[in-house]
C-alpha positions in Angstrom: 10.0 -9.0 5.2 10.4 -12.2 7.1 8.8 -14.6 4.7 8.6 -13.9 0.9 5.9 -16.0 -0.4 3.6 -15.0 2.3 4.7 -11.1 1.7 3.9 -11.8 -2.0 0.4 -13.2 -1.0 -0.7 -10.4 1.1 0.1 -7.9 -0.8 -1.1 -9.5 -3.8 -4.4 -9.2 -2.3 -4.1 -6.0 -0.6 -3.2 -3.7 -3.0 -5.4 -5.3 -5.8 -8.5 -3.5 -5.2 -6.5 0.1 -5.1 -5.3 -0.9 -8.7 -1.9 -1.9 -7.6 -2.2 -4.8 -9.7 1.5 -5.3 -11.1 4.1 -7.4 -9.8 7.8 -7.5 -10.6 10.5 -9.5 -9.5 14.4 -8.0 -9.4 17.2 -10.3 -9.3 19.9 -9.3 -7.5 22.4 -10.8 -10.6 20.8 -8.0 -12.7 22.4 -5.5 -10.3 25.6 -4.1 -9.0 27.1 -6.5 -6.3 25.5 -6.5 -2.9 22.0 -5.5 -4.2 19.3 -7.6 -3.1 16.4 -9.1 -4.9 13.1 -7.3 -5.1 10.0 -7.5 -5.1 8.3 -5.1 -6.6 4.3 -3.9 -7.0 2.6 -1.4 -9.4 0.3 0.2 -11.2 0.1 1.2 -15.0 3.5 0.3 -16.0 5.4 1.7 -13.0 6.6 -0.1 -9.8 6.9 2.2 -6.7 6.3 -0.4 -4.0 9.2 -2.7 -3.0 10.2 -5.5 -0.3 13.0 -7.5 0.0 14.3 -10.0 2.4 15.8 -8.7 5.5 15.0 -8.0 9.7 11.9 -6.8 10.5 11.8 -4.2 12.5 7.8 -3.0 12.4 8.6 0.3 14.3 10.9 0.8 10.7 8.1 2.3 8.6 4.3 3.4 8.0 3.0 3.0 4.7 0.4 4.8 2.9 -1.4 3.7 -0.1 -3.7 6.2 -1.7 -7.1 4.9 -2.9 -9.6 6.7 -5.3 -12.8 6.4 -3.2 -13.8 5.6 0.3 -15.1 2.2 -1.1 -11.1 1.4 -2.4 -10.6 2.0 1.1 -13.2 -0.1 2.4 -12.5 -3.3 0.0 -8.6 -2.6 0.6 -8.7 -3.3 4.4 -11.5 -6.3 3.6 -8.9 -7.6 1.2 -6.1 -6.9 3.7 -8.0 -8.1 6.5 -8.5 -11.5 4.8 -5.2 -12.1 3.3 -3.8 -12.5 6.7 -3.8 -8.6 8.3 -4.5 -7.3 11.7 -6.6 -4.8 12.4 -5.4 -1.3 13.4 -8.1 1.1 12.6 -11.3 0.4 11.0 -12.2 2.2 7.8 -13.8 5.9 8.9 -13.1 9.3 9.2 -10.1 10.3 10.7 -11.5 13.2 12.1 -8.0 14.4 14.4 -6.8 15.6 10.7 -9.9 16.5 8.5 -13.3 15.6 8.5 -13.1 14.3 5.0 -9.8 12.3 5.5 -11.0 8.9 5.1 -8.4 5.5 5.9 -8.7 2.4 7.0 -5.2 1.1 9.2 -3.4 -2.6 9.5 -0.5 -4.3 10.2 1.0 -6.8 7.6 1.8 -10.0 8.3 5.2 -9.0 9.7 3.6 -6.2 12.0 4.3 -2.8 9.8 1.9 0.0 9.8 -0.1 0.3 6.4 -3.0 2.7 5.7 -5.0 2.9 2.8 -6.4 6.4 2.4 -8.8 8.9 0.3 -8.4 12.3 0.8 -11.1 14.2 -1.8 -9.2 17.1 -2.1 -6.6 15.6 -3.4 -8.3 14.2 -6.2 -9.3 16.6 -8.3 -9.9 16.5 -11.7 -7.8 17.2 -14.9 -9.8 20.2 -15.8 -10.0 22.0 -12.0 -6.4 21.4 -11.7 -5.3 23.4 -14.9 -7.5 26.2 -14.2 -5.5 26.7 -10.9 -2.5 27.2 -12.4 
């Protein structure tokens, strides 16, 4: 990430309406020497998405965020979109992998890949999941 405060911002916004609604900041004194600070993001008491200052290099990484619906989807890349993202796929089927694979593609403020996706089948619930087993 090139710019913190404008990382911060659009992901802030991004990620809100997938429920990735908690922020963390690590500072690098807390850590062993040479670690740098983080930034992290979250949901329900655990942070799994982090940046931190450094080169971009855009071709680095593609990022998927899962979302419970193919509205998350939707309001995701609206959110995205207006926080500052470029477009890269509008939300629809992706229909090279599955006919019910549903994502919606951009490129952050520093030009890396994100996609926020719903993919039914890999949402399903509590009780069909135990009778599988």
């Amino acid at each position: 990430m090139s710019d913190t405060d404008r990382a911060i911002h659009f992901y802030t916004h991004a990620l809100k309406p997938l429920g990735i609604v908690n922020r963390l900041d690590y500072d690098r004194r807390d850590g062993p020497p040479g670690h740098p600070d983080l930034k992290g993001f979250g949901a329900n008491g655990r942070m799994f998405f982090w940046l931190r200052r450094g080169e971009v290099d855009a071709r680095a990484a593609h990022v998927g965020f899962v979302a419970g619906s193919r509205a998350a989807v939707d309001a995701a890349y609206a959110a995205a979109m207006a926080a500052g993202a470029t477009d890269n796929g509008a939300p629809g089927a992706r229909l090279h992998y599955d006919p019910r694979y549903y994502a919606a593609n951009v490129l952050d403020p520093d030009g890396y890949s994100l996609e926020f996706v719903y993919k039914p089948w890999q949402h399903a619930s509590v009780s069909e999941e135990n009778h599988h087993e």
